[in-house]
Rosetta silent file (secondary structure, phi, psi, omega in degrees, C-alpha in Angstrom):
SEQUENCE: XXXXXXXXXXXXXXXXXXXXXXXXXXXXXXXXXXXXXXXXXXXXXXXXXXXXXXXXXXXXXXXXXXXXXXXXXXXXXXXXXXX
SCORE:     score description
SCORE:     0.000 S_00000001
   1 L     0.000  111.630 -144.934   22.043   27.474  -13.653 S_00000001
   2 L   -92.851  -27.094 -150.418   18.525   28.522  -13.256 S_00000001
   3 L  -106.638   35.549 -148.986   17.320   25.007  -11.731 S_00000001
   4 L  -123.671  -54.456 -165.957   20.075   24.865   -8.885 S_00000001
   5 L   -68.760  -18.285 -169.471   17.895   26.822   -6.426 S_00000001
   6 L   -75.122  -37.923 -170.068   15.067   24.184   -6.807 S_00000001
   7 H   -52.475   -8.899  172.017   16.970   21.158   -5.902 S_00000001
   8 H   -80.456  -22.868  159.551   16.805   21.206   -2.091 S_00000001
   9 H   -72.609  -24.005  161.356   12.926   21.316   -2.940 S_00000001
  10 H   -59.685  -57.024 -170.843   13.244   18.618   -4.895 S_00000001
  11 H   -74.159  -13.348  146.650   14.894   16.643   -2.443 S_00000001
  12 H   -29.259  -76.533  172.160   12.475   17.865    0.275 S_00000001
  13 H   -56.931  -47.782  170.498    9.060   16.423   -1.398 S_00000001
  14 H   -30.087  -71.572  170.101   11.252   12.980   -2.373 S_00000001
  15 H     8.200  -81.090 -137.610   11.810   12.752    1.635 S_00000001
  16 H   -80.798  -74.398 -178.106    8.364   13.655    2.822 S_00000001
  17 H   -17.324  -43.391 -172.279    7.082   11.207   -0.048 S_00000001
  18 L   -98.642   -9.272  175.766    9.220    8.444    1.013 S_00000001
  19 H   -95.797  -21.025  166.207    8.710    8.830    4.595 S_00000001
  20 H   -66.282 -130.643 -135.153    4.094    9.050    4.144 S_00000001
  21 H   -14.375  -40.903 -163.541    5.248    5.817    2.110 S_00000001
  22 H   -83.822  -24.685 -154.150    7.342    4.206    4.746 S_00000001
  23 H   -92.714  -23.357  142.560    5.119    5.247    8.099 S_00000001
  24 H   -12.570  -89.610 -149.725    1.675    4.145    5.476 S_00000001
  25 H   -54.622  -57.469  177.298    2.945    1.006    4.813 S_00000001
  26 H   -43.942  -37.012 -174.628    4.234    0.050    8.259 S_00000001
  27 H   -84.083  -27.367 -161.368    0.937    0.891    9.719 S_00000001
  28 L   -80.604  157.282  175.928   -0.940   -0.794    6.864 S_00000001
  29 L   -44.993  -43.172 -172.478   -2.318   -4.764    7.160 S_00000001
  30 L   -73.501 -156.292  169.812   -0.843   -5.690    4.030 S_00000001
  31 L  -115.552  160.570 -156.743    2.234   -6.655    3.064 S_00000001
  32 H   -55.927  -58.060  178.854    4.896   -4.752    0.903 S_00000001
  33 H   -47.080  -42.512 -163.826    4.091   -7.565   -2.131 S_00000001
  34 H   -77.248  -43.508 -175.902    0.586   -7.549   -1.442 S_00000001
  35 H   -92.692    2.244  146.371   -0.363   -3.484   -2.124 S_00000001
  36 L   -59.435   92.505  176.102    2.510   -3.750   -4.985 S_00000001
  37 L   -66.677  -11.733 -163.655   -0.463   -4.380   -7.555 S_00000001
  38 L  -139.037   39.718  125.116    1.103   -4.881  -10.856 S_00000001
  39 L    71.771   41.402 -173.522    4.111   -6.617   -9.156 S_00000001
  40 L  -122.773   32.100  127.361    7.035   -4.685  -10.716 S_00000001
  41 L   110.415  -12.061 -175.723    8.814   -4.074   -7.083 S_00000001
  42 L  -120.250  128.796  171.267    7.778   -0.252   -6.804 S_00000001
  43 L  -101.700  129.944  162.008    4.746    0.667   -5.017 S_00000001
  44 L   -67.826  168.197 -167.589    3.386    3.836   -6.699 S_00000001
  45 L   -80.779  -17.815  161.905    1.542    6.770   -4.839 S_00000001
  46 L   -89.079   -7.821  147.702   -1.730    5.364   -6.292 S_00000001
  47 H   -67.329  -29.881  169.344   -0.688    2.105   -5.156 S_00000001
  48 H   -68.983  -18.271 -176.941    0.056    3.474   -1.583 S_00000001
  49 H   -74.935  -49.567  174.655   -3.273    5.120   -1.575 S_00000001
  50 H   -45.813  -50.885  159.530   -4.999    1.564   -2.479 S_00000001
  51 H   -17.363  -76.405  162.107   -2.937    0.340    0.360 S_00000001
  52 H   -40.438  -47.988  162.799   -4.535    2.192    2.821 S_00000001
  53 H   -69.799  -14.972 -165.171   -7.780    1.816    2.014 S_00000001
  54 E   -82.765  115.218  154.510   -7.592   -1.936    2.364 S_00000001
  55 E   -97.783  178.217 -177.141   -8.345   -3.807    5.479 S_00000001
  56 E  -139.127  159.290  161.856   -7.450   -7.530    5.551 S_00000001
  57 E  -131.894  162.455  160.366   -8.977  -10.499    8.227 S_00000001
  58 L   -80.821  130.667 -173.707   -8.247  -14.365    8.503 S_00000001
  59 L  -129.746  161.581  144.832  -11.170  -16.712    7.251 S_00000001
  60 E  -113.733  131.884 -168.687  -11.314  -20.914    7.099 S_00000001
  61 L  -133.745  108.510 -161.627  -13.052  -21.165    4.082 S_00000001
  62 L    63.673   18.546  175.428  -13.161  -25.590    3.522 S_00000001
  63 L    67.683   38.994  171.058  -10.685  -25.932    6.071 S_00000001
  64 L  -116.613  155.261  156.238   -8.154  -23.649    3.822 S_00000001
  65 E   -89.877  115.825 -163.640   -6.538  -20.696    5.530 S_00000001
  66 L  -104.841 -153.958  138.572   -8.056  -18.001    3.453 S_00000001
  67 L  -136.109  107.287  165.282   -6.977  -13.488    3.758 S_00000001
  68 E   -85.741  133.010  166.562   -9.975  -11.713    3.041 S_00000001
  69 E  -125.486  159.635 -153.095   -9.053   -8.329    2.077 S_00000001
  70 E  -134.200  175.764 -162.561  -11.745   -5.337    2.293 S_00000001
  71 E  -127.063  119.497 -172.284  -12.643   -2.363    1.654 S_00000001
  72 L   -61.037  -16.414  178.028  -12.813    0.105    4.842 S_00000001
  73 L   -78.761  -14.111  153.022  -15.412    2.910    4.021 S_00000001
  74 L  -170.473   46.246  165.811  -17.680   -0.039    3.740 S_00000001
  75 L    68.734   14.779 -155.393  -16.521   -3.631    4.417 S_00000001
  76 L  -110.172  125.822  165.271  -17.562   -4.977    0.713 S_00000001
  77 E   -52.057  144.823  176.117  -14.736   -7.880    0.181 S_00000001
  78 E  -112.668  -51.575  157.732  -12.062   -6.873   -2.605 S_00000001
  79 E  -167.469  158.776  174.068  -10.467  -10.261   -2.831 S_00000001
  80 E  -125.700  129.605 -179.219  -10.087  -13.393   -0.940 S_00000001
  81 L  -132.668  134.961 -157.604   -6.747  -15.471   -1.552 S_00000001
  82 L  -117.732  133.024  154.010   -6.873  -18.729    0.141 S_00000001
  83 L   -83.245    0.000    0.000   -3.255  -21.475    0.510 S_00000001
């Protein structure tokens, strides 16, 4: 069994992977739902990256409660979803 020495390296990167994903997210504005983009319950590593880049603020936009969400290297709006 050739592949027997790799597995503790497998299960190494898996870890590290899931703990940048957990200490990311926790730190990040959004919400778990919100940087899941295509809404199938797993956020991917290019979805964690998106994540990151994203700041979000509170707006009243018509006397709605709006979430602007942005984009931090230079503050250009991404999307605004209003209740």
């Amino acid at each position: 069994m050739i592949f027997r020495k790799y597995i503790p390296i497998i299960c190494s990167i898996v870890t590290i992977y899931m703990l940048v994903l957990f200490v990311g997210l926790y730190h990040s504005p959004l919400s778990y739902s919100e940087v899941d983009l295509n809404e199938n319950g797993v956020i991917g590593f290019s979805e964690f990256l998106y994540g990151t880049e994203i700041g979000k603020k509170n707006l009243i936009i018509s006397n709605m409660q709006c979430s602007e969400y942005y984009h931090l290297k230079d503050g250009l709006s991404a999307v605004i979803k209003c209740k």
